[in-house]
C-alpha positions as CSV (number, residue, x, y, z in Angstrom):
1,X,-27.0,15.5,43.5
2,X,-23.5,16.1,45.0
3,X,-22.1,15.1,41.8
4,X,-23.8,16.7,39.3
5,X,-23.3,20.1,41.4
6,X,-19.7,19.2,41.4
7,X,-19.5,18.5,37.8
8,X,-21.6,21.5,36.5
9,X,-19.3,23.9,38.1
10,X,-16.2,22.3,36.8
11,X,-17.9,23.3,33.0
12,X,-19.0,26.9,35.0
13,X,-15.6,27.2,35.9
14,X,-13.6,26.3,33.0
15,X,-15.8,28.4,30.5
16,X,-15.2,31.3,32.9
17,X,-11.7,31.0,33.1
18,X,-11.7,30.9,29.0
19,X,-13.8,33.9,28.6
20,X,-11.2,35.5,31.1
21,X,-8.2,34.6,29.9
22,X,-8.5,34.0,26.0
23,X,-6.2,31.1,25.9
24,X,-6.9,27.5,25.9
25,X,-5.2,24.9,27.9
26,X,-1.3,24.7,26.3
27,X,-1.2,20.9,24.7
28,X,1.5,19.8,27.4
29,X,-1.2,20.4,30.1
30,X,-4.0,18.9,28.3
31,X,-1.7,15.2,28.0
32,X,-0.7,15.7,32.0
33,X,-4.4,16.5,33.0
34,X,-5.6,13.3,31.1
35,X,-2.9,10.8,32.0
36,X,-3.4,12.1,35.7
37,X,-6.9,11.7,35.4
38,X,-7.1,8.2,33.3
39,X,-4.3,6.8,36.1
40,X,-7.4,7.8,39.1
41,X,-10.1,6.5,36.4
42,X,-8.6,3.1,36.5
43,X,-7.9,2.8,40.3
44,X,-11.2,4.0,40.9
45,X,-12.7,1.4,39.0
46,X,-10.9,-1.2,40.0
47,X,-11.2,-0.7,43.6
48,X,-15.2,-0.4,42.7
49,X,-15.5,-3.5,41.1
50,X,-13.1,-5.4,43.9
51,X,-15.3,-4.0,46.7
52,X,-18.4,-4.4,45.6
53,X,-17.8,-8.4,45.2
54,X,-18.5,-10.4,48.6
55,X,-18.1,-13.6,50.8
56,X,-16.6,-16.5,50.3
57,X,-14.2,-17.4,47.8
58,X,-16.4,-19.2,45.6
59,X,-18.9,-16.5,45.5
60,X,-16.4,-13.6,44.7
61,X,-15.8,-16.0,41.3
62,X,-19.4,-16.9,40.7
63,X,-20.0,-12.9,41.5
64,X,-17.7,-12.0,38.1
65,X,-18.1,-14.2,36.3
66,X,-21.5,-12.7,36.5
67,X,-20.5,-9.4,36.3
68,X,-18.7,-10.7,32.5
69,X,-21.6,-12.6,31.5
70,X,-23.9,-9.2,32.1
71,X,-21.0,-7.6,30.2
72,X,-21.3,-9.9,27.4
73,X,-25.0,-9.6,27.1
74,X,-24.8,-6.5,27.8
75,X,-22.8,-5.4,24.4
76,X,-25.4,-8.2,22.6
77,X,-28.1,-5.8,23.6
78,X,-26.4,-2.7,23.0
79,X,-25.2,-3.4,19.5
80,X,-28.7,-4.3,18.4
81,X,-30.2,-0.7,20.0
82,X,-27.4,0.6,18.4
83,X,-26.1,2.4,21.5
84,X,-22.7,3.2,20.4
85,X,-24.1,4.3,16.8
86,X,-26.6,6.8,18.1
87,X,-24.0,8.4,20.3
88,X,-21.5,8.7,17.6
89,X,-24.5,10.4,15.6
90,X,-24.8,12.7,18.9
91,X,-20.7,13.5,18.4
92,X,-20.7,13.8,15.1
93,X,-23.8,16.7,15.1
94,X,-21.9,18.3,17.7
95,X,-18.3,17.8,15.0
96,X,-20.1,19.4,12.2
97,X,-21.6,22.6,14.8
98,X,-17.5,22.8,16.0
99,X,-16.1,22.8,12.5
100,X,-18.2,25.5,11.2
101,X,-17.7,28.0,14.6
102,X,-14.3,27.3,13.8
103,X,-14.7,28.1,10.6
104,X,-16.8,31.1,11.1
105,X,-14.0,31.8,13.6
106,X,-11.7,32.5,10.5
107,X,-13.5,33.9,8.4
108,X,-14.0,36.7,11.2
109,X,-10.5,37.2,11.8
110,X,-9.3,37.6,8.3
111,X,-10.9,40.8,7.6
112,X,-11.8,43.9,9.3
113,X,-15.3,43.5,8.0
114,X,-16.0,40.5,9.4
115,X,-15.8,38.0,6.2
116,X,-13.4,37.5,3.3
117,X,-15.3,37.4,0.4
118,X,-11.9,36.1,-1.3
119,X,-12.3,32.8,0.0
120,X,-12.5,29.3,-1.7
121,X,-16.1,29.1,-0.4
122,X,-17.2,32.5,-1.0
123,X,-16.4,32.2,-4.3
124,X,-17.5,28.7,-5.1
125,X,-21.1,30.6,-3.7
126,X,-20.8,33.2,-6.3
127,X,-20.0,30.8,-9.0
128,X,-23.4,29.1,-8.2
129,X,-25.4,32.2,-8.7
130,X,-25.7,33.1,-5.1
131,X,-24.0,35.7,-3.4
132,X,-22.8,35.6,-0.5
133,X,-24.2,37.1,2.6
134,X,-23.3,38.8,5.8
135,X,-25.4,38.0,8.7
136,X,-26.2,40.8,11.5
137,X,-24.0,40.8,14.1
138,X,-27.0,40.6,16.7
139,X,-28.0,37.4,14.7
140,X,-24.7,35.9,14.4
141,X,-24.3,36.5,18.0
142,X,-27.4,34.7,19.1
143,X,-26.8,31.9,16.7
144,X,-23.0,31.4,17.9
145,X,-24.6,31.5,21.8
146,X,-27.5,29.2,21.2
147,X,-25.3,26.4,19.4
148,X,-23.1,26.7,22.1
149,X,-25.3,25.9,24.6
150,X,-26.7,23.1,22.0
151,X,-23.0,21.7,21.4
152,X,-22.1,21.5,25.0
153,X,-25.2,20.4,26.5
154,X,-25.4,17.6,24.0
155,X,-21.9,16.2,24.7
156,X,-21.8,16.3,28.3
157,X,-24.9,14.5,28.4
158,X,-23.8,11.7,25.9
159,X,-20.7,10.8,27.3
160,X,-20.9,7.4,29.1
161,X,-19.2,8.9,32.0
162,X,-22.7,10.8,32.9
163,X,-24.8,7.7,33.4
164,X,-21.6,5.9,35.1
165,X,-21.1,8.6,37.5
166,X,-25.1,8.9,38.4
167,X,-25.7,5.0,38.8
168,X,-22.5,5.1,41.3
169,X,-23.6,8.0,43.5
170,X,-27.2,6.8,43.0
171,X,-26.4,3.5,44.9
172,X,-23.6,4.4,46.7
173,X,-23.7,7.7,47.7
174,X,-21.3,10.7,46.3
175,X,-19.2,8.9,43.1
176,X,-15.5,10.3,42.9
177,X,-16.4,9.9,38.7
178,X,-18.0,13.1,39.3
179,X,-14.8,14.8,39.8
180,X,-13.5,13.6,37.1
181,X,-15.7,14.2,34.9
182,X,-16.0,17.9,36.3
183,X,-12.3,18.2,34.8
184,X,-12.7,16.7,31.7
185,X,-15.9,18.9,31.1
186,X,-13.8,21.9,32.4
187,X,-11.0,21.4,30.1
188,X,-13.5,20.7,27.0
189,X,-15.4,24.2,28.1
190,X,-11.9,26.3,27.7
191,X,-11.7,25.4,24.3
192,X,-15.7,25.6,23.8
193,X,-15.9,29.2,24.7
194,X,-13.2,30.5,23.7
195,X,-15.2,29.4,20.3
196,X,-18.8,30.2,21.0
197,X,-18.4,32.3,23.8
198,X,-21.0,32.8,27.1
199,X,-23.6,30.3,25.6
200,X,-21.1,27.6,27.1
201,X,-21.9,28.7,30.9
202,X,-25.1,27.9,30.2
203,X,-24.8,24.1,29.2
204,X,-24.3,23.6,32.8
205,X,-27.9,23.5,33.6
206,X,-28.8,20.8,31.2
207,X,-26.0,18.9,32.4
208,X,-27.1,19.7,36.4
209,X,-30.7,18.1,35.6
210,X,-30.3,15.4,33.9
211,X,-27.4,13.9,35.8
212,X,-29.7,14.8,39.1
213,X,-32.5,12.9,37.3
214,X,-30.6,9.8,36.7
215,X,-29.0,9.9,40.3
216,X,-32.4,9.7,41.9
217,X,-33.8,7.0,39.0
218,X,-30.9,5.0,40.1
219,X,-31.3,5.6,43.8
220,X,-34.5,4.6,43.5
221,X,-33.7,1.1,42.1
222,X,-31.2,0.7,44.4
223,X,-33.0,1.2,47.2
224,X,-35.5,-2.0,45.8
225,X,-32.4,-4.2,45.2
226,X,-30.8,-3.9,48.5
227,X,-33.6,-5.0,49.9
228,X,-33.1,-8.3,47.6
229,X,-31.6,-11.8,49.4
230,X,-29.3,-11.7,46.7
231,X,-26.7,-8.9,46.0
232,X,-28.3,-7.5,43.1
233,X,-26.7,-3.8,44.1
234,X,-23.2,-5.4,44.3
235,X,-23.5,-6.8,41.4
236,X,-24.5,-3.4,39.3
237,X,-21.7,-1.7,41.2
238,X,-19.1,-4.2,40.1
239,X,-20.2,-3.9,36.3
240,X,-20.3,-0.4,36.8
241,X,-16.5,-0.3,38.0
242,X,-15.3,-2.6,35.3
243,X,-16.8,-0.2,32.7
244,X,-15.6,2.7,34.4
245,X,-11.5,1.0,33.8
246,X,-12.8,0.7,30.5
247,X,-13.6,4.1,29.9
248,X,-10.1,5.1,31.6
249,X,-8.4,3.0,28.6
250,X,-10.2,5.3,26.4
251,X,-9.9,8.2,28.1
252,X,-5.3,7.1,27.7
253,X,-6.1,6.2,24.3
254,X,-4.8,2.6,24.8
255,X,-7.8,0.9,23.6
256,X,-10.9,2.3,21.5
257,X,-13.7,0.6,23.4
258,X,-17.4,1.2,22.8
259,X,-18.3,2.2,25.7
260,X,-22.4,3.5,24.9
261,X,-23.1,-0.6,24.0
262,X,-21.9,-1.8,27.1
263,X,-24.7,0.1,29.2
264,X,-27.0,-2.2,29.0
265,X,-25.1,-4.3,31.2
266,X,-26.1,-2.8,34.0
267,X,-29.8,-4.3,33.6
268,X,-28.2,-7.1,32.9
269,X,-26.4,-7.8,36.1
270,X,-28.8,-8.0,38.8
271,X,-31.4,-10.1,36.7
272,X,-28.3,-12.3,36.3
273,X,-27.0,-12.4,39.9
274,X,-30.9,-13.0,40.8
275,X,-31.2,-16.4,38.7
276,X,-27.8,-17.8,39.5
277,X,-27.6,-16.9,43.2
């Protein structure tokens, strides 16, 4: 619950700060904030997944080679759900809703009445017979809040740092992922209101319940595979580290990873630790 607090302010905070100072993050901060924060991503997981493998020497190896095996079965599984597909579909609904506020954006600024009816698409409107229309500012208000809040919510909830983050502090109490993810969230909210305005500060509660939901889903299984001969926990925590350096590789663009059909994986892991151990 820490967590999700902690990463629902970071939005509250960074939409705020927008609304207050009408200026995005300049480009050179953006690279330093996500270098800095893919360098912790990949010592974090790292230092998760070398942890959370025990004993002797021997078991350490057969304890990832498990870890790759769920991995592998893992993406098996994902790819046929189509995991990575539906969360593209989830970006690319929220990619159409960004291009038009943007555009929307523009077409406010370039006259004092709100619209240009000079444009390309205003006049492509009029050459199909139907004018075109000026909404109420009350409505366009409303709509520009509500898909907003729609926008955000939906990509905060969809990234795969959400569910990595949870599963982390749901076994192993408060998940440093959080903080990370509060700053990328943060940074993405600057730019969010400063295009849709207040209805960004809002996203923040979606966000707050359903990472609290799947922190206390996850503690809940943890709690019935610690108490397991085997190290079923261990094992989810290591799979869970090696995908978080994964996600660190995308988050420094060094390799395009598909991140959403890897989840599975964390099934996988204890059911395999459980047969082999």
């Amino acid at each position: 619950m820490t967590g999700a607090l902690i990463n629902a302010f970071g939005i509250i905070l960074g939409a705020t700060l927008a609304l207050l100072m009408k200026k995005p993050l300049s480009p050179y901060h953006q690279r330093s904030l996500k270098i800095g924060l893919g360098a912790f991503t990949v010592f974090f997981g790292l230092k998760l997944t070398w942890t959370s493998l025990h004993g002797s020497f021997g078991q350490v190896i057969k304890q990832f080679g498990v870890v790759l095996l769920a991995m592998i079965l893992g993406k098996i599984i994902g790819k046929l759900l189509c995991l990575q597909k539906g969360s593209n579909r989830l970006g690319q609904f929220a990619s159409r809703k960004i291009a038009r506020a943007s555009a929307n954006s523009g077409a406010l600024n370039s006259s004092p009445c709100g619209a240009d009816l000079r444009s390309a698409g205003s006049r492509s409107l009029w050459l199909r017979g139907r004018p075109p229309t000026l909404e109420q500012p009350s409505s366009a208000s409303a709509n520009k809040f509500n898909e907003g809040f729609l926008v955000c919510a939906t990509l905060y909830c969809a990234a795969p740092l959400a569910m990595l983050a949870s599963v982390q502090e749901g076994l192993n109490d408060f998940s440093p992922l959080f903080v990370i993810k509060a700053f990328m969230d943060g940074a993405a909210a600057m730019a969010f209101a400063s295009m849709y305005g207040p209805g960004v500060l809002l996203s923040a509660l979606p966000v707050l319940a359903f990472q609290s939901a799947l922190t206390r889903v996850a503690h809940i299984a943890g709690l019935a595979l610690q108490n397991q001969p085997c190290p079923m926990a261990d094992a989810v925590l290591a799979t869970n580290g090696l995908l978080i350096f994964c996600v660190a590789l995308v988050i420094l663009q060094l390799k395009r990873i598909e991140i959403a059909d890897y989840l599975p994986s964390l099934v996988c892991a204890p059911m395999l630790i459980w047969l082999v151990w």
